[in-house]
C-alpha positions as CSV (number, residue, x, y, z in Angstrom):
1,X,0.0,0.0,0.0
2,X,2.5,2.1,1.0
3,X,4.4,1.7,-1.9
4,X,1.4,2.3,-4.6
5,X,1.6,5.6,-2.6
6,X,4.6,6.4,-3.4
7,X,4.4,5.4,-6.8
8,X,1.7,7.5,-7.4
9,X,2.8,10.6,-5.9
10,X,6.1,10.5,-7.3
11,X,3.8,10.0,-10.6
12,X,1.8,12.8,-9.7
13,X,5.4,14.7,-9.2
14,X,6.7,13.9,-12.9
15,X,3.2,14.9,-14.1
16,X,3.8,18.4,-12.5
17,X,7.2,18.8,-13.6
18,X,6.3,18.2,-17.5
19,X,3.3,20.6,-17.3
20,X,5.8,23.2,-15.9
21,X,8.5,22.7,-18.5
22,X,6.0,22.5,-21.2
23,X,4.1,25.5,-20.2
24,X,7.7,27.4,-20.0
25,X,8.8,26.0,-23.0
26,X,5.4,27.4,-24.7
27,X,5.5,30.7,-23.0
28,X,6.2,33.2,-25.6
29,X,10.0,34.8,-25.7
30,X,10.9,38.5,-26.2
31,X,11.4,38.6,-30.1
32,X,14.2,41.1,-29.7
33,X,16.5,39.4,-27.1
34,X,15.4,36.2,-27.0
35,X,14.3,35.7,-23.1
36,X,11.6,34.0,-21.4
37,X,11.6,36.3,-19.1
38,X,9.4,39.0,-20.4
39,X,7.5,39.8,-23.5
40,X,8.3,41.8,-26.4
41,X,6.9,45.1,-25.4
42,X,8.4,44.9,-21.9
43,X,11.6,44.7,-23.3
44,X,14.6,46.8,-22.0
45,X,17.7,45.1,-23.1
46,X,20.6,47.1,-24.0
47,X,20.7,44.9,-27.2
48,X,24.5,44.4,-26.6
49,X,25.0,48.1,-26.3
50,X,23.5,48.6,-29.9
51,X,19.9,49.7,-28.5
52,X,20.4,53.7,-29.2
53,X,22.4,52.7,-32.5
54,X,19.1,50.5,-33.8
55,X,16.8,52.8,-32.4
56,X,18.4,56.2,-34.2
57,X,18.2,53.9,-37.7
58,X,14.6,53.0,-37.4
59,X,13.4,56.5,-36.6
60,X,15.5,58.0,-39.0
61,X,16.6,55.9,-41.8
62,X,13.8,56.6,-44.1
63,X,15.7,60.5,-44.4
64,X,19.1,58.8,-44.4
65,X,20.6,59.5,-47.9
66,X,22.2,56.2,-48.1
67,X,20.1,52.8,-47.3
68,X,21.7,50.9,-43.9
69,X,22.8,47.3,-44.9
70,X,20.4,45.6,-43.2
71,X,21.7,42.6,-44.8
72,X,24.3,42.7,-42.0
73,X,22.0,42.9,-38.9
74,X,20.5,39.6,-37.5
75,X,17.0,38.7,-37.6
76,X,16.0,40.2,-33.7
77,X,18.0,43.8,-34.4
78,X,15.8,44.0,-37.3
79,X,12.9,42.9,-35.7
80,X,13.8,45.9,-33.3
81,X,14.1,48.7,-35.8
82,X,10.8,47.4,-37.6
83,X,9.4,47.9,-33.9
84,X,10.8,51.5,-33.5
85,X,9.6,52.5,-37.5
86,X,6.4,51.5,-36.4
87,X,6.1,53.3,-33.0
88,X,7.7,56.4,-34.9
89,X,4.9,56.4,-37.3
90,X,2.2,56.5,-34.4
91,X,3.3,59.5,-32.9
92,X,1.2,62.6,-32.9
93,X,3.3,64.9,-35.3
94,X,4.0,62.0,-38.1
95,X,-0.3,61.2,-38.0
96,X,0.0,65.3,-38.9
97,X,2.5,64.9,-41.6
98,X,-0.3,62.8,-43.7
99,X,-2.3,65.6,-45.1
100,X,1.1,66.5,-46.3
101,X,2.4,63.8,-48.4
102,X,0.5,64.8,-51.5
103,X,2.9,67.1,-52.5
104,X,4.9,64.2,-52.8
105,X,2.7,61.2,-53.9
106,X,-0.1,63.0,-55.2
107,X,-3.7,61.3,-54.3
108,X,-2.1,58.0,-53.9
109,X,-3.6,57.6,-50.5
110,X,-2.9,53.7,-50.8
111,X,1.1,54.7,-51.1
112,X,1.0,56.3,-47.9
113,X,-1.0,54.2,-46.0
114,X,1.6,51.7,-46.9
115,X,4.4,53.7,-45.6
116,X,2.1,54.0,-42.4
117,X,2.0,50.2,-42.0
118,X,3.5,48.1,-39.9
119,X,6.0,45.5,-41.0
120,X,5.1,42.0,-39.2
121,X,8.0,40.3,-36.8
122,X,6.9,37.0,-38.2
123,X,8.3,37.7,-41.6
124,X,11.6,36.3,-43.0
125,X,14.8,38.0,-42.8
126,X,14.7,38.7,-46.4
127,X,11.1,39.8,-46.4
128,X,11.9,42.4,-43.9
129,X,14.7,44.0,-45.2
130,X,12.7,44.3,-48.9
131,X,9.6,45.8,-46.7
132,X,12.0,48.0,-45.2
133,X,14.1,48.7,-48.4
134,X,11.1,49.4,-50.6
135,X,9.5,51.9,-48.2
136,X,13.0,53.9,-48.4
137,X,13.0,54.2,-51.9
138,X,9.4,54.9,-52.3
139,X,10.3,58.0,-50.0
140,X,12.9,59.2,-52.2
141,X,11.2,62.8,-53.2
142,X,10.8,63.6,-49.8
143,X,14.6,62.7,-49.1
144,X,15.6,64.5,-52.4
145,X,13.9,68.0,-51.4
146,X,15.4,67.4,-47.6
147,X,18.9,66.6,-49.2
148,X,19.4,68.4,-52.2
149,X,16.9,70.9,-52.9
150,X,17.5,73.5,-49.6
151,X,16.7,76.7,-51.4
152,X,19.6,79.7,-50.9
153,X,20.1,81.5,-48.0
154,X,19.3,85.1,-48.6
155,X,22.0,88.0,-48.3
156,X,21.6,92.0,-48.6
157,X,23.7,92.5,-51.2
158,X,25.1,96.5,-49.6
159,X,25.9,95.1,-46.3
160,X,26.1,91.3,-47.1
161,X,24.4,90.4,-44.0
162,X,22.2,86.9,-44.0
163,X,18.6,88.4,-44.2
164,X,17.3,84.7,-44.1
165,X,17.9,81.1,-43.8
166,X,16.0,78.1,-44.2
167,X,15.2,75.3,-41.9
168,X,13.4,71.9,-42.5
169,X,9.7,71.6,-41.2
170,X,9.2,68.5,-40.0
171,X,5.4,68.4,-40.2
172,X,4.8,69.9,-43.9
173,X,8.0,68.2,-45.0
174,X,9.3,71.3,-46.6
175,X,11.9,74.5,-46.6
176,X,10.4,77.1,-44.4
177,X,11.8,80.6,-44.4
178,X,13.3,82.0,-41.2
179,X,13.8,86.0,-41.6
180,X,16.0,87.9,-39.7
181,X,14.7,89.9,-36.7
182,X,15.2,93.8,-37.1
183,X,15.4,96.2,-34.8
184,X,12.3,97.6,-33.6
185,X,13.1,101.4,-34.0
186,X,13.9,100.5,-38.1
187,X,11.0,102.0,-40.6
188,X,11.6,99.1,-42.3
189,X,12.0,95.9,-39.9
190,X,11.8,93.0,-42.3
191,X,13.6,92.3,-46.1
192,X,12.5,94.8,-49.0
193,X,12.1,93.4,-52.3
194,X,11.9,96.1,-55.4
195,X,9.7,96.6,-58.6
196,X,12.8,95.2,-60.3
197,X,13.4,92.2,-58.4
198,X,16.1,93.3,-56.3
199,X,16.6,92.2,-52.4
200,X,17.7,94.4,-49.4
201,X,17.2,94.1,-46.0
202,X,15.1,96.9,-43.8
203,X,18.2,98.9,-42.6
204,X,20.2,99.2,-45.4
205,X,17.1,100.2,-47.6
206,X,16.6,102.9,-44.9
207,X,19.6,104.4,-45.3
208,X,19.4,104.0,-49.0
209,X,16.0,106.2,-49.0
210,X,17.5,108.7,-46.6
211,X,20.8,109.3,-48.5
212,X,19.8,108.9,-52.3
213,X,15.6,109.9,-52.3
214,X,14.6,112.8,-54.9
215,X,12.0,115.2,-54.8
216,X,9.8,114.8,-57.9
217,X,9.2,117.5,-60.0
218,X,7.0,119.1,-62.6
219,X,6.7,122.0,-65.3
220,X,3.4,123.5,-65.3
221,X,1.9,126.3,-67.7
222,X,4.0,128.9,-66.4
223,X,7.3,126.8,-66.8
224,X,7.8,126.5,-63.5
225,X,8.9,123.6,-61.6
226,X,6.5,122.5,-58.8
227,X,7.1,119.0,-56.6
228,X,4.5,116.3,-57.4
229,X,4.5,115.0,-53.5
230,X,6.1,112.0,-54.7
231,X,10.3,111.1,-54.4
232,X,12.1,109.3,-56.9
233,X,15.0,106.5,-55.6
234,X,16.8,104.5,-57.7
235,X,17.4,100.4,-57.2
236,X,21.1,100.3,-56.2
237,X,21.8,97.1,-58.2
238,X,20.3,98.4,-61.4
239,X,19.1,102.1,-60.9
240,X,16.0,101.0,-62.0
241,X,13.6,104.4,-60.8
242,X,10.7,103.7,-58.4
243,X,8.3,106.2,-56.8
244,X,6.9,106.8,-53.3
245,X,5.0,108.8,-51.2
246,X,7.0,110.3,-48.0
């Protein structure tokens, strides 16, 4: 009796003990580092001191001018900048950056709701990196205008000062003009731009007015000259005349 006992609870015992490996064999690993311990999104491995490294290329890549050989990453680094593209294309500002991709791809709304989509862990190593290599080339215009198409910085040509530069916007995914601040007691406190196409900025034209502005005048019947309340200035590039009210 005694022995049927024993038999059965050290039965009973092995039963346990293969439910618990089973079960921990058939939990579900972290897809980045591999452990049983936690699951994916809990996952705060240094990925062998590469984590900022992959994490820079997934948020970034797609505006990197040249294409990261993913062919030289293993399988769970990619897996981990798939992760961060994704999370970087849930974020409040690149949802706002939507309405703007039509400059780029027209009314294709299927083109960039595929740039939008996720790219699935469960795919081969080859699969990913042609997911991830065909969504940086379909983003070439947007990389092109970022790259090579920065517009020229703007300088008065009397005191060759910079009257303005250009910086990337993020959110319309173009060259926005930054203008030089004046000075608050200037007449003219921003960049002039003439009849004849000619830039200068507000203090130089200032002093341009004060040191070079004519009175204009007429003849009338008595062949006398009388001012028309208007000054003449000429453009100091060209001398092209233009007229204005004082």
């Amino acid at each position: 009796m005694a022995e049927t006992l024993h038999d059965n609870l050290y039965d009973f015992g092995q039963i346990q003990f293969t439910n618990y490996c089973d079960m921990k064999a058939s939990s579900p690993r972290c897809v980045f580092c591999n452990s049983p311990s936690h699951t994916t999104a809990e996952c705060n491995s240094n990925m062998k001191g590469r984590r900022k490294t992959l994490f820079d290329i997934g948020s970034t890549f797609m505006l990197d001018d040249t294409l990261p050989d993913f062919k030289s990453f293993p399988i769970n680094e990619l897996r981990f900048i798939v992760s961060i593209y994704e999370d970087f294309q849930k974020t409040s500002y690149k949802r706002y950056v939507k309405k703007y991709m039509c400059r780029y791809f027209g009314r294709k709304g299927d083109v960039v709701e595929y740039l939008y989509s996720p790219i699935p862990f469960t795919l081969t190593k080859n699969r990913m990196i042609i997911e991830l290599t065909r969504r940086w080339r379909i983003y070439a215009p947007v990389r092109i205008n970022h790259y090579h198409k920065r517009p020229e910085d703007n300088d008065c040509p009397i005191c060759m000062d910079r009257m303005s530069t250009h910086t990337w916007n993020h959110f319309k995914l173009k060259w926005d003009v930054i203008v030089k601040p004046w000075l608050p007691s200037s007449m003219f406190n921003g960049n002039i731009r003439t009849l004849c196409g000619h830039n200068f900025c507000g203090s130089c034209w200032e002093m341009h007015l004060n040191a070079n502005s004519k009175v204009e005048y007429f003849v009338n019947l008595f062949r006398e000259e009388e001012p028309t309340g208007r000054m003449i200035v000429s453009c100091p590039m060209c001398r092209h005349q233009m007229y204005y009210v004082k």
